[in-house]
C-alpha positions in Angstrom: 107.9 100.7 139.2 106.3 103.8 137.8 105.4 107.0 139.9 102.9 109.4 139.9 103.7 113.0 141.4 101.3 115.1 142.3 101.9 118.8 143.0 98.9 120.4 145.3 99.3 124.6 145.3 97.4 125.2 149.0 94.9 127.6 149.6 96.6 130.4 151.0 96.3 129.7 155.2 94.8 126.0 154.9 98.6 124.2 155.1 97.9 122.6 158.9 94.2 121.7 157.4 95.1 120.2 154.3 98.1 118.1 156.4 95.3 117.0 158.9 92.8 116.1 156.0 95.7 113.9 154.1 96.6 111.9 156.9 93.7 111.1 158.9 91.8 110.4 156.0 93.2 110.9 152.0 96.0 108.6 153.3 94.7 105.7 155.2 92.0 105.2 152.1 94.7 105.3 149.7 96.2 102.5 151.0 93.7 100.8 151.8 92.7 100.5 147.8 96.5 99.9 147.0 98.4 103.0 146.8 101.4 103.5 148.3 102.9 106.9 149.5 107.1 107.1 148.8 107.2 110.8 150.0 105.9 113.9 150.8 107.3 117.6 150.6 106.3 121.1 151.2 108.8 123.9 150.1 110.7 126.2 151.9 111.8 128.8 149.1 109.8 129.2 145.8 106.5 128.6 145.3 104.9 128.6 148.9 101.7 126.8 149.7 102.9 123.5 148.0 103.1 120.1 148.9 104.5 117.5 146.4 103.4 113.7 147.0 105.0 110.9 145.0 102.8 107.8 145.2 104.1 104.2 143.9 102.3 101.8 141.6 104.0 98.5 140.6 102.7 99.3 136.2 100.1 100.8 134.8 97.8 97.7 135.2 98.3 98.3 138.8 97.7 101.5 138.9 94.4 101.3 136.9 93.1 98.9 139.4 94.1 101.5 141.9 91.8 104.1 140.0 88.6 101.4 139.4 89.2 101.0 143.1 88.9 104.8 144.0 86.1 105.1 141.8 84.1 102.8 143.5 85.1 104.1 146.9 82.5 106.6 148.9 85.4 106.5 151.5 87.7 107.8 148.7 85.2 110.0 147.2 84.7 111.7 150.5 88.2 112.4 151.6 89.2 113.8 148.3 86.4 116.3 148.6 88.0 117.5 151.4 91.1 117.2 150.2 89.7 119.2 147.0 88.5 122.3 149.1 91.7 122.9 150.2 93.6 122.4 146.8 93.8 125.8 144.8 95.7 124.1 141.9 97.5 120.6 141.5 99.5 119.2 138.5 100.4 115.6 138.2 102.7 113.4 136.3 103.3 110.2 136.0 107.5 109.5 136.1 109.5 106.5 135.6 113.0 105.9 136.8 115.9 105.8 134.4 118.7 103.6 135.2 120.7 105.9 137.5 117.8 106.4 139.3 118.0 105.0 143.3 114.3 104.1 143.2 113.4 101.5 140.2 
């Protein structure tokens, strides 16, 4: 398994929004085109306005079908744009476990 992390800096305000926006509609159409959420944060102390998702892909041929997918998807297309308008900043990286690691 490798992992992609993806950490979203919220516009100041739009926390509840951007919640609301992932789940009723970034979520479902992730899925849908074969990603798979693992876990979700916010933080309590340190930077504020952040969520970090970790998503799961099987490889990196699994996760390029997963990105042919999304590009083909107006469903996709349309929840990230409101996903987008409530993203200030977002850094990703993609992680893979080492062999202490509970999740392989």
């Amino acid at each position: 398994m490798i992992y992609l992390e993806a950490s979203l800096r919220v516009v100041p305000g739009k926390m509840k929004e951007l919640m609301e926006v992932f789940e009723k509609e970034y979520l479902p159409v992730s899925n849908e085109l074969g990603r798979k959420l693992v876990a979700q944060w916010t933080t309590t102390i340190g930077t504020l306005d952040e969520v970090v998702d970790l998503w799961a892909y099987e490889d990196l041929a699994h996760m390029q079908r997963f990105n042919e997918a999304r590009a083909k998807s107006p469903a996709f297309a349309k929840a990230s744009e409101h996903l987008r308008a409530l993203i200030a900043y977002e850094e990703v990286r993609l992680m893979v476990p080492t062999p202490l690691s509970e999740m392989k």
